[in-house]
Structure formats: structure tokens, C-alpha cells
Backbone bond lengths (Angstrom), bond angles and torsions (degrees), N, CA, C in turn:
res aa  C-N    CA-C-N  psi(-1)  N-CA   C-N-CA  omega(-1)  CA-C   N-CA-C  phi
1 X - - - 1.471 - - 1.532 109.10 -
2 X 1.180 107.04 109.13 1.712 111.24 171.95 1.756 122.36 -132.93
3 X 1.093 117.43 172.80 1.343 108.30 176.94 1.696 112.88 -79.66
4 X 1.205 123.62 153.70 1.392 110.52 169.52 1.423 120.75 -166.73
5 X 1.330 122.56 108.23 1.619 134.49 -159.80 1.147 91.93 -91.00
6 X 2.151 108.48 133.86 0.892 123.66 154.66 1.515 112.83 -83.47
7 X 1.933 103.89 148.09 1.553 127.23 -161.70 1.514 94.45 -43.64
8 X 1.510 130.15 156.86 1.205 115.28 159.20 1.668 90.34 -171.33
9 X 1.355 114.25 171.06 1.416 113.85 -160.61 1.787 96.20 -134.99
10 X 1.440 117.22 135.98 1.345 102.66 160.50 1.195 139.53 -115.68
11 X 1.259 116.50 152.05 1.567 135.89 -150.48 1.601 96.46 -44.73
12 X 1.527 102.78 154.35 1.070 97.33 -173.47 1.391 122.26 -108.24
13 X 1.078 163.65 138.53 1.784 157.32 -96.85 1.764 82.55 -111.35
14 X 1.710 103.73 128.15 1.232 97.67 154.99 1.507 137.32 -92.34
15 X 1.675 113.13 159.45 1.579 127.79 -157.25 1.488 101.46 -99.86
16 X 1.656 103.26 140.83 1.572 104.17 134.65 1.104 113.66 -150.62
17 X 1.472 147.81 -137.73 1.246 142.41 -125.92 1.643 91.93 -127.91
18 X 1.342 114.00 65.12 1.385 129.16 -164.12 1.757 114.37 -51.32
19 X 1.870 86.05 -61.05 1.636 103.50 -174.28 1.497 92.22 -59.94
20 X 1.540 130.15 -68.86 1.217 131.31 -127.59 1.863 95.26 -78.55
21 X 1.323 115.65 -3.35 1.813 108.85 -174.32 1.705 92.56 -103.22
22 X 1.173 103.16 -20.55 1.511 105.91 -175.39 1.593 113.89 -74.11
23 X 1.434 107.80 -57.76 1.254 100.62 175.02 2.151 121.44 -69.40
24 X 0.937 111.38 -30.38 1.131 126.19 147.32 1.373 111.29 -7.82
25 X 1.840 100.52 -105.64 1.123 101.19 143.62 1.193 154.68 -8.47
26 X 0.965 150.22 -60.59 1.177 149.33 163.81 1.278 134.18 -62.35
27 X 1.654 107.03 -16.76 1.291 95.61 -173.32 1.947 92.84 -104.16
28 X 1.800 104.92 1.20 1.631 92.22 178.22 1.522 98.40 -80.38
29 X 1.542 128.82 -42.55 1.240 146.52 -172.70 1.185 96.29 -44.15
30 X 1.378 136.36 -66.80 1.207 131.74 -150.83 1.529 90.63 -82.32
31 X 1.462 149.02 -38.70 1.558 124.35 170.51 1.482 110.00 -50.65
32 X 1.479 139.55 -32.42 1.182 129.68 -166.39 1.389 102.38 -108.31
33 X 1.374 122.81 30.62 1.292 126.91 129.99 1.218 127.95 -109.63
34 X 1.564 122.49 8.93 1.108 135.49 178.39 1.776 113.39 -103.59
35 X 1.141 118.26 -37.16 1.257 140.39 -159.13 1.545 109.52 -75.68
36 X 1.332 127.88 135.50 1.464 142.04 163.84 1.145 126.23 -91.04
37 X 1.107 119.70 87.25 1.870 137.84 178.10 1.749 95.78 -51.67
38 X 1.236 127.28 121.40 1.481 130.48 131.47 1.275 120.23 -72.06
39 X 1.306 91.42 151.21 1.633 100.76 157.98 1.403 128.57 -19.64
40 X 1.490 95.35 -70.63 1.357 101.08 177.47 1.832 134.85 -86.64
41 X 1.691 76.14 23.24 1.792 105.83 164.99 1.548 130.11 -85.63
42 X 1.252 91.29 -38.20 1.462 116.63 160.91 1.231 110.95 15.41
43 X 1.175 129.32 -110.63 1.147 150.59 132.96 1.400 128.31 40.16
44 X 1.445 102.07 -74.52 1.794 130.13 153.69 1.285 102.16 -38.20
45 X 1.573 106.03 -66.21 1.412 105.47 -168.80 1.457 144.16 -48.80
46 X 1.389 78.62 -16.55 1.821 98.21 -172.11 1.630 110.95 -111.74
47 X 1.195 92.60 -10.15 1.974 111.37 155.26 1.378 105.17 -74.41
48 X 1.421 130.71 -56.80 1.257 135.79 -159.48 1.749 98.73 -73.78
49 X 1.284 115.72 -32.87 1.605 107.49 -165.40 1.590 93.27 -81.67
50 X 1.778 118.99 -31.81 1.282 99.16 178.49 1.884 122.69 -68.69
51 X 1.278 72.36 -38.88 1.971 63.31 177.67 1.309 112.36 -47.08
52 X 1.590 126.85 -63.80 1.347 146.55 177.87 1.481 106.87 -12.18
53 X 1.818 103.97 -56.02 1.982 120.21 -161.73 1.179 83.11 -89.66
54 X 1.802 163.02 -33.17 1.042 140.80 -127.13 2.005 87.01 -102.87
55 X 1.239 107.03 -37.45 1.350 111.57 -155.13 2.121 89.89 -88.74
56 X 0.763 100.57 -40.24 1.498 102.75 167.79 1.327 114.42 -50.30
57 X 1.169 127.30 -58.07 1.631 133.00 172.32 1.298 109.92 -52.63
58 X 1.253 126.89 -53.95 1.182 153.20 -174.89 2.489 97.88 -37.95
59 X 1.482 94.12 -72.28 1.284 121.93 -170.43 2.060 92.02 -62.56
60 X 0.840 115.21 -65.37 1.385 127.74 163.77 1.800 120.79 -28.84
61 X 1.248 107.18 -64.58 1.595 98.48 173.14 1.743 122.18 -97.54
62 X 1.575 105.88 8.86 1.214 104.22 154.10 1.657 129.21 -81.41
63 X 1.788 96.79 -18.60 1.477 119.86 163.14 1.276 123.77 -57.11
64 X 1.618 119.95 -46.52 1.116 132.40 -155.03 1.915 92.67 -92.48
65 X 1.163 117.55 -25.22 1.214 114.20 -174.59 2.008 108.71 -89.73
66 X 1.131 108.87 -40.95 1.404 91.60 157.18 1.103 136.85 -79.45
67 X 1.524 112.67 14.35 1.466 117.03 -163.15 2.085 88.92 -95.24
68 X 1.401 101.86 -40.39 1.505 119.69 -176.13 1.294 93.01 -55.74
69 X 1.063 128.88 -64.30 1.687 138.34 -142.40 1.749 92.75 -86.36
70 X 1.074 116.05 -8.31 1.682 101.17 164.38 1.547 120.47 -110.37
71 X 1.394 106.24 -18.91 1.852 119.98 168.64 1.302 85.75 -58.98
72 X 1.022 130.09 -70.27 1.698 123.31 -139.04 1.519 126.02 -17.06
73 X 2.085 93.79 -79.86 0.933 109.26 167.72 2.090 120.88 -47.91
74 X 1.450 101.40 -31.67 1.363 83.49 -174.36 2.122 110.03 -89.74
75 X 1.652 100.94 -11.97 1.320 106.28 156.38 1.951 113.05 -27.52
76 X 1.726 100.22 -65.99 1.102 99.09 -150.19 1.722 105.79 -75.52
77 X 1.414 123.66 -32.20 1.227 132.55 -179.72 1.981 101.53 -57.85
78 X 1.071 103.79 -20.17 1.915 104.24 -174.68 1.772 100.43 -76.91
79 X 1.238 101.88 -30.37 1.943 112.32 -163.37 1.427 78.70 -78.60
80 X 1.296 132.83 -66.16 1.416 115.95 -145.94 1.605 107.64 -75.03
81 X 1.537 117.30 -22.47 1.548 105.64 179.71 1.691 108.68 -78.43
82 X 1.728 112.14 -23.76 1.288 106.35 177.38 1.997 117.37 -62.35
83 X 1.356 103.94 -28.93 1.338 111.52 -163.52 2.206 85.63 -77.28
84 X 1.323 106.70 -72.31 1.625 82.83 -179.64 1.469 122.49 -40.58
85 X 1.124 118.41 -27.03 1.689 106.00 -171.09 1.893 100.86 -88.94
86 X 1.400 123.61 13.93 1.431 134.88 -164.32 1.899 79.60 -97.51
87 X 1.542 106.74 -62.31 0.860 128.35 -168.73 1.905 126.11 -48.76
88 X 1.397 104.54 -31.35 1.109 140.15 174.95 1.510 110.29 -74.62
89 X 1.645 125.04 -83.33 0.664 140.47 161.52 1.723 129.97 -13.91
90 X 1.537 114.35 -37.03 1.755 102.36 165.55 1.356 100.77 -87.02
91 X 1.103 145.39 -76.65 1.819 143.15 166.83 2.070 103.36 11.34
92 X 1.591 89.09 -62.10 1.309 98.33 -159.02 2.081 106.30 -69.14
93 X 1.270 107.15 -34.29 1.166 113.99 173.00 1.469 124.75 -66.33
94 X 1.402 117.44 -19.77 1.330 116.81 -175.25 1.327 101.09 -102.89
95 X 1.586 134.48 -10.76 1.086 132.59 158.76 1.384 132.46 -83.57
96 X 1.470 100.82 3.40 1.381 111.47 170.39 1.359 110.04 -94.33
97 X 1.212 87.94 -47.85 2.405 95.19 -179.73 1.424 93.35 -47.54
98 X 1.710 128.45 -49.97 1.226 106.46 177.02 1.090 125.30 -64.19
99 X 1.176 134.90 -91.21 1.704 130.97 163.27 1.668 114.28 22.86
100 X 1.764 107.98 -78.20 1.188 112.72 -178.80 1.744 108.91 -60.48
101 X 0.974 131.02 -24.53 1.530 137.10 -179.71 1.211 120.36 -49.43
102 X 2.026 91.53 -47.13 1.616 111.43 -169.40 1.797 104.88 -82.94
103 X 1.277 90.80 -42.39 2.202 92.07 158.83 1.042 150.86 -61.18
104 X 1.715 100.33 -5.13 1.399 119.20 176.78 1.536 98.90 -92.40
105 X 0.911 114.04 -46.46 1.497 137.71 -171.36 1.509 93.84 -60.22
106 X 1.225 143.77 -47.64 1.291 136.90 -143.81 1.656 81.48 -101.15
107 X 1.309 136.27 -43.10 1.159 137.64 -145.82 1.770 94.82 -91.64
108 X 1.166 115.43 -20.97 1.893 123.99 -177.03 1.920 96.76 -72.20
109 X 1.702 93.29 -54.07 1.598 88.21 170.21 1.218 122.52 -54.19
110 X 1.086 123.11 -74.10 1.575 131.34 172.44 1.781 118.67 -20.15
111 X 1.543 116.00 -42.29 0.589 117.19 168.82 1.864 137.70 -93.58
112 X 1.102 85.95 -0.25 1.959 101.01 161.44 1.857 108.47 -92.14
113 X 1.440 107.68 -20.06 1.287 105.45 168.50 1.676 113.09 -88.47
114 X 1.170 122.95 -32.38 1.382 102.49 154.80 1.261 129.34 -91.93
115 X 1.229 138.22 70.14 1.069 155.27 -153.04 1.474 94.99 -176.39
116 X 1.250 136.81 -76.09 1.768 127.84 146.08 1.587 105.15 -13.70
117 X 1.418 132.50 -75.76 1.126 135.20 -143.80 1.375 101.65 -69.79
118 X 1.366 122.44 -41.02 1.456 145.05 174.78 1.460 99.83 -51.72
119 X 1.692 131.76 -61.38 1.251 129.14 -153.26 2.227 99.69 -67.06
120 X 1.477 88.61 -36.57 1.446 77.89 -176.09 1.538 122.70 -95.25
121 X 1.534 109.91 19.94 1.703 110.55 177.67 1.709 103.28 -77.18
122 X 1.071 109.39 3.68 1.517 88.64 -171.43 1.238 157.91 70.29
123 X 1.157 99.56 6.77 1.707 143.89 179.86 1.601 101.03 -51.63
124 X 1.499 113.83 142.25 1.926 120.26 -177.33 1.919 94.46 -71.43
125 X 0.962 129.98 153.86 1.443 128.20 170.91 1.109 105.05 -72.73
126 X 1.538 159.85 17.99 1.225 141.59 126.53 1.307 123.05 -49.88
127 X 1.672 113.39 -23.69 1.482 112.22 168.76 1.058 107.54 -70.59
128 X 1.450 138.22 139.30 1.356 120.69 117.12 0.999 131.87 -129.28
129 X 1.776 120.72 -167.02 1.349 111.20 -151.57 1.649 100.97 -78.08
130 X 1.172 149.60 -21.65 1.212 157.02 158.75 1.548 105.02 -34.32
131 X 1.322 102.39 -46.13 1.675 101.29 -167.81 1.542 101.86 -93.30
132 X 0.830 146.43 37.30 1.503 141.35 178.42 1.607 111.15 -164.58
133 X 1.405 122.68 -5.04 1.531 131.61 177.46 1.550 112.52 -57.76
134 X 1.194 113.67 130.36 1.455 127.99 147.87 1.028 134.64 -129.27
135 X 1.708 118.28 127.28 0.924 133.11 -134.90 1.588 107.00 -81.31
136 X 1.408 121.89 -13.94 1.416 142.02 144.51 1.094 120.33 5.40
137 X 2.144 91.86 -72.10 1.660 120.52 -172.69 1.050 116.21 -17.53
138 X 1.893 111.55 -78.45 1.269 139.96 151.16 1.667 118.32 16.22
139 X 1.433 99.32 -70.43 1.896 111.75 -175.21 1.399 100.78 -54.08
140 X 1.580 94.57 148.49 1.534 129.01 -172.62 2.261 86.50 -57.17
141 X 1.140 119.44 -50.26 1.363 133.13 -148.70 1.402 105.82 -56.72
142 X 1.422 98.45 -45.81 1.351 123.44 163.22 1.634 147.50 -30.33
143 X 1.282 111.85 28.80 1.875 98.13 -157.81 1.257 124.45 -89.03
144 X 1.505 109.17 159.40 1.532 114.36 -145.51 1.517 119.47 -74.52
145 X 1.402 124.99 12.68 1.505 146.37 133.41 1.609 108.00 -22.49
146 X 1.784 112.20 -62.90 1.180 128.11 -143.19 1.726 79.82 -93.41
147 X 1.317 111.78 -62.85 1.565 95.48 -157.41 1.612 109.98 -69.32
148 X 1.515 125.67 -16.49 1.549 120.49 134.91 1.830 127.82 -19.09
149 X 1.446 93.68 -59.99 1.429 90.88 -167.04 2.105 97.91 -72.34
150 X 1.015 103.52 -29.78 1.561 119.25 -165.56 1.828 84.33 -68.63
151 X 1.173 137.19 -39.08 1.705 111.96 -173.98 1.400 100.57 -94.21
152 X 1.477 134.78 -14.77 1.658 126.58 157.33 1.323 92.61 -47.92
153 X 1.359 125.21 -82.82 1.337 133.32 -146.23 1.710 121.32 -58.32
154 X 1.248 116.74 -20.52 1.585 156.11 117.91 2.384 100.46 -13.24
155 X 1.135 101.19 -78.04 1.555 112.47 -152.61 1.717 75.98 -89.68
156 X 1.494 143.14 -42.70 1.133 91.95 178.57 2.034 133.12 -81.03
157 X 1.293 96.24 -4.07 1.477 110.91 -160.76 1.789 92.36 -78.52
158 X 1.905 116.01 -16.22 1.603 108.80 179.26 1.246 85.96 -77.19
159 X 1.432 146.05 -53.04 1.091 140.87 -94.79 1.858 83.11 -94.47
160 X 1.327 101.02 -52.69 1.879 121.70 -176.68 1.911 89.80 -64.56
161 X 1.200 121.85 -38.88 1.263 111.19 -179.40 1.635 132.02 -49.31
162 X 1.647 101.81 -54.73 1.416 132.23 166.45 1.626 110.43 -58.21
163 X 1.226 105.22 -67.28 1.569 98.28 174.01 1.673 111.30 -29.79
164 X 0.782 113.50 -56.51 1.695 134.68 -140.84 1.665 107.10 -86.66
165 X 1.862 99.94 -19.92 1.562 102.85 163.80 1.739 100.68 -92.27
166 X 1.421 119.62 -33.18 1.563 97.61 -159.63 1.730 104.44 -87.32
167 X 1.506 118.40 29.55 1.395 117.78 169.95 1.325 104.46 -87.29
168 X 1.261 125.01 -26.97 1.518 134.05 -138.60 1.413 94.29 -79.16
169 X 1.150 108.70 135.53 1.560 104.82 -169.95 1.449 115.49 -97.60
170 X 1.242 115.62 23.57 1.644 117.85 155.99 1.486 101.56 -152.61
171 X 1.831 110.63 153.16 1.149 99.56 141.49 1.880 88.11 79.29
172 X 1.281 130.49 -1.37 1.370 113.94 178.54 1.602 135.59 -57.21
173 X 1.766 86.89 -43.17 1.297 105.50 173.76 1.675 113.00 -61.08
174 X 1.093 106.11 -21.24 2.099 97.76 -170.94 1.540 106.19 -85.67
175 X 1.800 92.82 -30.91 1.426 96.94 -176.81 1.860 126.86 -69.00
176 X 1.479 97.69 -17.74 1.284 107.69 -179.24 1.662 119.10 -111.51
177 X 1.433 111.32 -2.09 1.699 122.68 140.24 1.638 115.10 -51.75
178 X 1.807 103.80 -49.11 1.006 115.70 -168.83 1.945 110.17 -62.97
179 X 1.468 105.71 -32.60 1.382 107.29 -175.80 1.401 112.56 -83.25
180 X 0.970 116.35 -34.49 1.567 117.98 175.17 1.648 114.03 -65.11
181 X 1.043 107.62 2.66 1.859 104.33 173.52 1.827 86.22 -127.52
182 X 1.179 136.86 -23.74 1.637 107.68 158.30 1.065 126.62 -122.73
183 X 1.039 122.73 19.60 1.427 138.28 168.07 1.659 112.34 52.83
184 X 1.474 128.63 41.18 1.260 148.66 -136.96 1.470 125.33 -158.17
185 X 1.469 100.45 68.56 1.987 116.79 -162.87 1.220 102.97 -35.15
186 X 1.739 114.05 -57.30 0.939 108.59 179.23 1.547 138.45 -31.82
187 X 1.279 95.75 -79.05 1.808 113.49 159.32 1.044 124.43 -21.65
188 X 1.548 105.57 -38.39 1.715 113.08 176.55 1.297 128.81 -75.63
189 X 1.811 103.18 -58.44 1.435 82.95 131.10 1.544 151.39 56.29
190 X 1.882 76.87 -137.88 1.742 112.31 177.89 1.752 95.97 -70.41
191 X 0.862 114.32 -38.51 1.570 96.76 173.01 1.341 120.16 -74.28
192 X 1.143 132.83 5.13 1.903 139.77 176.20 1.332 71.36 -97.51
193 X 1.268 136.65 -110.02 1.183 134.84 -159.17 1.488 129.04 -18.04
194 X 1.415 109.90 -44.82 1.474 104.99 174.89 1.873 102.72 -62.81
195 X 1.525 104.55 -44.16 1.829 91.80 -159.82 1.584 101.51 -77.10
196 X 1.461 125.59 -14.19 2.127 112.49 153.15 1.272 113.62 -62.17
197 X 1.428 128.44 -27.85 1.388 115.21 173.19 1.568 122.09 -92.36
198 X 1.156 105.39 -20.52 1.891 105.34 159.46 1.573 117.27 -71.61
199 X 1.552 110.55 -25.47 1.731 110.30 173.05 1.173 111.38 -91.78
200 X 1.561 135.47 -16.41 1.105 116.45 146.14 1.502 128.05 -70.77
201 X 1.131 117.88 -3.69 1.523 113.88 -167.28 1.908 81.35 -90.71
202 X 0.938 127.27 -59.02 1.225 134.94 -177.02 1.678 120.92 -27.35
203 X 2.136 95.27 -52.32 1.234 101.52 -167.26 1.487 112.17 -78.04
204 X 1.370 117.53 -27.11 1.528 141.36 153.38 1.515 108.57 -25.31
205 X 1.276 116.41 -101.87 1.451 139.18 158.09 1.575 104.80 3.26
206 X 1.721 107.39 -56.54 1.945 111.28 -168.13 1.603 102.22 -88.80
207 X 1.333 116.46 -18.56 1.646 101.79 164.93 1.882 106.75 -78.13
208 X 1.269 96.71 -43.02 1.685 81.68 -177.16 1.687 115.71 -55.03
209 X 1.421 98.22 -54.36 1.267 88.89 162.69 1.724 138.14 -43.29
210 X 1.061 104.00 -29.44 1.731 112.76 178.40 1.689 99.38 -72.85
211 X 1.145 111.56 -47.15 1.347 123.57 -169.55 1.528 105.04 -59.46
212 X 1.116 128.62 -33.71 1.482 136.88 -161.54 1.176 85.72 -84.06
213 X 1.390 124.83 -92.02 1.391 134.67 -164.64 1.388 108.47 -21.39
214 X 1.844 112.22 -53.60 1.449 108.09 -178.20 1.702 134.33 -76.41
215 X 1.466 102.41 16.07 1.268 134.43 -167.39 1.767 88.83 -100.77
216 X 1.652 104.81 -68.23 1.470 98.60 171.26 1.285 130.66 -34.77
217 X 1.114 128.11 -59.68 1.080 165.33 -160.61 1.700 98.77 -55.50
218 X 1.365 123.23 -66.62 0.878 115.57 -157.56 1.800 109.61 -104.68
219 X 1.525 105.67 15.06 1.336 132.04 137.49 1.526 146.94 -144.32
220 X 1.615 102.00 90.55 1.119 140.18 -152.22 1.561 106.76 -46.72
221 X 0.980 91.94 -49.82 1.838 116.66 -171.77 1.253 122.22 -62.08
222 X 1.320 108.88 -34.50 1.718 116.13 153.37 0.963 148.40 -83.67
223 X 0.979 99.08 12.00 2.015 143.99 174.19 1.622 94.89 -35.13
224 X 1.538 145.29 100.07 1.177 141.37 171.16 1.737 105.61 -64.87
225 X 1.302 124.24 -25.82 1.333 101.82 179.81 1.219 100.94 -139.41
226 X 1.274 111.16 102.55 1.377 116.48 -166.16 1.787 93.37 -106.15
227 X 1.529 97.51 137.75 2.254 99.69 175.65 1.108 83.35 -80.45
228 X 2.044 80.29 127.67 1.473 100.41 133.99 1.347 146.15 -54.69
229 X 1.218 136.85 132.61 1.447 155.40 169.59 1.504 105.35 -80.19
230 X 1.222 123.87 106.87 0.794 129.66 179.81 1.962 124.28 -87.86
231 X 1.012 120.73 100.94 1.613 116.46 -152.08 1.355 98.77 -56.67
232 X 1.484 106.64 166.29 1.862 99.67 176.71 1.876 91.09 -135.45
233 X 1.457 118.86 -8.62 1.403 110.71 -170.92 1.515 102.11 -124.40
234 X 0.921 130.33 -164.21 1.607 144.82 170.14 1.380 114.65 -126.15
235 X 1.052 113.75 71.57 1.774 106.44 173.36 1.521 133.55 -79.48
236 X 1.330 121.91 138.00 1.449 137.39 -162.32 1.539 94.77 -61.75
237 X 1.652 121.94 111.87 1.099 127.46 170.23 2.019 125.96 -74.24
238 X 0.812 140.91 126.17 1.612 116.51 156.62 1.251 101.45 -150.07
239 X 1.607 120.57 174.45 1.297 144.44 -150.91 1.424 113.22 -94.37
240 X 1.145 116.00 133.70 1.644 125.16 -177.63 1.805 119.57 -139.47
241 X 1.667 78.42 117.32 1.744 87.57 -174.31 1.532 129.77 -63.76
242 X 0.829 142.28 156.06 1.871 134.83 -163.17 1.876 100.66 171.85
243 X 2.090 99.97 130.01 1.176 65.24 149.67 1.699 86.07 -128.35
244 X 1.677 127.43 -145.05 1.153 144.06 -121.93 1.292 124.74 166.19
245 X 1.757 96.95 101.12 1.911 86.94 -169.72 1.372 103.92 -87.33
246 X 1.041 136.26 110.21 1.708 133.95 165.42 1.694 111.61 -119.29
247 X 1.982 89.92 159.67 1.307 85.86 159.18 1.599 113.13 -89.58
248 X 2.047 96.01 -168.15 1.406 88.84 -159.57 1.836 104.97 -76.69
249 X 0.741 122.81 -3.67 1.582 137.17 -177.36 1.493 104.32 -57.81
250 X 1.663 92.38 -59.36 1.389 110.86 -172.47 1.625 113.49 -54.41
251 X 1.556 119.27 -34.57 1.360 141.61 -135.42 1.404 84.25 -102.11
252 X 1.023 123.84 -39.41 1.544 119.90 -148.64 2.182 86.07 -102.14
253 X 1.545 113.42 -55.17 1.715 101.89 159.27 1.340 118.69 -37.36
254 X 1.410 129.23 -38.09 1.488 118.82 -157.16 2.085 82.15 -97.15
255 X 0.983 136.01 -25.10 1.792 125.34 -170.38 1.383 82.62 -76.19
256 X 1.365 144.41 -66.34 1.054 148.80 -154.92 1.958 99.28 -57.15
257 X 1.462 119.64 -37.12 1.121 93.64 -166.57 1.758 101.15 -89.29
258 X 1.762 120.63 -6.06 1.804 141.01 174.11 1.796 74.49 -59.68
259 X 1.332 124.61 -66.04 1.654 94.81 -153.67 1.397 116.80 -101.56
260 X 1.305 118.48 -1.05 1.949 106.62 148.91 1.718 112.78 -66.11
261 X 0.996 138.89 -21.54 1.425 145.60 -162.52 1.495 93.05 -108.28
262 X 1.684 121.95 -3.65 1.617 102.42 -171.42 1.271 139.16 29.81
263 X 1.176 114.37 50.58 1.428 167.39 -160.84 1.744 105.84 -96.56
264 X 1.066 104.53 74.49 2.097 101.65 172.35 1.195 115.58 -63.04
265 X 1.725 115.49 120.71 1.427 116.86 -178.07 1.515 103.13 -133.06
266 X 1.249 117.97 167.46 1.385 143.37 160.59 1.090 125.53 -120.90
267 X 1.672 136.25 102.55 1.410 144.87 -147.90 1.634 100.99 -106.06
268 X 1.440 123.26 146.62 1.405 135.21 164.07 1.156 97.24 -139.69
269 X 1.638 105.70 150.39 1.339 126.56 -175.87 1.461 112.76 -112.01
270 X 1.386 137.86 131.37 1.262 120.05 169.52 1.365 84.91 -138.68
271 X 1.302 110.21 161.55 1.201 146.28 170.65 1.558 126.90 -54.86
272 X 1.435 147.18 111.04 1.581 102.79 -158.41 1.629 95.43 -120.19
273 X 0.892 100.36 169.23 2.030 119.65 -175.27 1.422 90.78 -55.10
């Protein structure tokens, strides 16, 4: 059973006076893109656009009619190859549901045997077979020799993995929590590294901080938030004369501590020896 076309020849494109309507054409076309209609052109104009659409239609449904009259015949040759391939088409479908049926089936086995092969590689239980599957396995091409050597090659690449986090001299232990949920040296790593540079940012931060405080500390008076004291009596205020050789450091610490204490003063400056 094969396909097999009888000889046949096709029709050959019909003619008419191609050049001679063309050039024609064109040289009227191009005056009535050149040309300035008046007003009192009007008229013309709507003569000239009919000719233009009449001869257009004209060229147009002599198209559409040889276009019919040559489908036809190949109309009917399209029905009869569609009806064999109608014909084809359920056969071929129910032999596919099988096929794929019998590949699912072969591929369900295949895959309870690697799953066996898996239980006895010996792998730490942070592996599992979820985290290291390829979907590859599966293929006929595939045999379980190869995906053998593929879960050695698996247990030795943790083995160089693990080593290689617990050298790291900080931060090993987080880094190798971190690998056992992605199985990804790299990552691990960049994640030791990120948490030395967040504990240094940290340890930074608590010296400045120490540093500030002891800055406060050993000038009281500039204290930005100094507690309020809240008075509970009314005491009899009056004025007391003083003066005070300071520098201006000093002068401007001791005003600063006249207006946390709200303290009314009157300042003179003299000059000193």
C-alpha cells in the first residue's frame, strides 16, 4: 500500500494584454495624480474616478472567476485526500494511546528501580531523591549502570562539598545547614560570607556605639536629651554676682549647662592677662 499520483499537467495561467494595459495605465494614472480638479471640474472628476472603479472591478472579478474555475478541480482532489487521512487518523490514534501506555509502564518500572538503587547509594538524609532527580533517568537510552555511576558521583561531590564548608573558619556551621537544604557549595559559601559581613557590620555599629556614649559621658552638658526634673515646690529665686576665668569651650559648656537648669544669666566679657 503506497501513495501514487496519476501523471497530470497544470493548467496553464491565463493571458491578456498585460504590457499594453499597463503601460497605458500608467501614464493616465500618473496625469490624475498630477492634475488640479476645480470647482467647476467637478464633474470630470467623478467621470474620471468612475472609469478608474469601473475598470478595476472589471480586472478584479475576472480574477475571482478564474481563480474559482482553477480551485475546482483541485477543490475536489483536497476532499478525497482529507477523507483518507480521516480514515487513517483513528487506527493511528489508538495506537498511540497504546505505545505511550506501554512507556509509561516501562518508565513506572524504571523508576521503582531507581529508587532501589538510590536507597542503597548511601547518601546523608539531607539528600534526597527529589533533590537530585533527572528526569533523563527515565529514557530507554539511559541504563541503570550509568545512573549508578551518576549517584557515586552525587556522594562523592557532598563528600568534597562538606569538607570544604567545615574548613571555613567562621560561620561553618550556618554555612553547611545552609547546604543541606540546597545542596549548592557555592551558595554556601556566599552565605558564610554574607553572615561575616553582617557580624561585622554589627560589631562596628556596638563600638561606635560604645564610643558615643563615652563621648557623652565625659561631656555631660551636651547631653541632647537630658530628663526632665520635674519641680514639686516653688523656690525664692535671686541674683548672684561671680565672675570666671574660662576658656571659650569652657564658657559656652558652663551657658549650656545656665540653660538646661533654666538658669537666668547676664554674661560680660573681659579680656584676661
Amino acid at each position: 500500500m503506497e501513495l501514487q499520483f496519476n501523471p497530470y499537467e497544470l493548467p496553464s495561467a491565463p493571458t491578456f494584454n498585460y504590457d499594453e494595459l499597463k503601460t497605458a495605465l500608467t501614464e493616465r494614472c500618473h496625469h490624475y495624480e498630477t492634475v488640479v480638479y476645480t470647482d467647476d471640474d467637478i464633474k470630470q472628476a467623478k467621470s474620471d474616478r468612475a472609469d478608474l472603479n469601473k475598470l478595476k472591478k472589471a480586472l478584479n472579478d475576472e480574477r475571482l472567476r478564474l481563480e474559482k474555475e482553477y480551485m475546482t478541480p483541485f477543490k475536489a482532489f483536497k476532499a478525497q485526500i482529507d477523507e483518507i487521512i480521516a480514515i487513517i487518523d483513528k487506527p493511528a490514534a489508538l495506537i498511540d494511546a497504546r505505545v505511550k501506555e506501554f512507556e509509561q509502564k516501562k518508565k513506572e518500572e524504571k523508576r521503582e528501580q531507581i529508587v532501589a538503587l538510590f536507597a542503597d547509594a548511601g547518601l546523608p538524609e539531607y539528600i534526597t531523591l527529589e533533590k537530585v532527580w533527572d528526569e533523563s533517568w527515565l529514557n530507554s537510552s539511559v541504563s541503570l549502570a550509568r545512573i549508578k555511576d551518576c549517584l557515586k558521583d552525587i556522594a562523592f561531590r557532598d563528600e568534597k562539598a562538606v569538607a570544604m564548608i567545615k574548613e571555613l573558619p567562621e560561620f561553618s556551621f550556618e554555612a553547611l545547614e545552609y547546604y543541606k537544604k540546597c545542596l549548592d557549595v557555592t551558595q554556601a559559601m556566599e552565605k558564610a560570607t554574607e553572615y561575616s559581613r553582617m557580624e561585622k557590620a554589627k560589631k562596628a555599629a556596638a563600638e561606635k556605639a560604645i564610643e558615643d556614649a563615652q563621648v557623652r559621658e565625659e561631656i555631660p552638658l551636651s547631653d541632647p536629651e537630658p530628663e526632665e526634673v520635674e519641680e514639686t515646690t516653688e523656690e525664692e529665686h535671686f541674683w548672684v554676682s561671680f565672675k570666671a576665668y574660662l576658656t571659650a569651650k569652657e564658657a559656652t559648656e558652663l551657658r549650656a549647662f545656665f540653660d538646661y537648669n533654666k538658669i537666668k544669666f547676664e554674661a560680660t566679657v573681659e579680656k584676661g592677662e
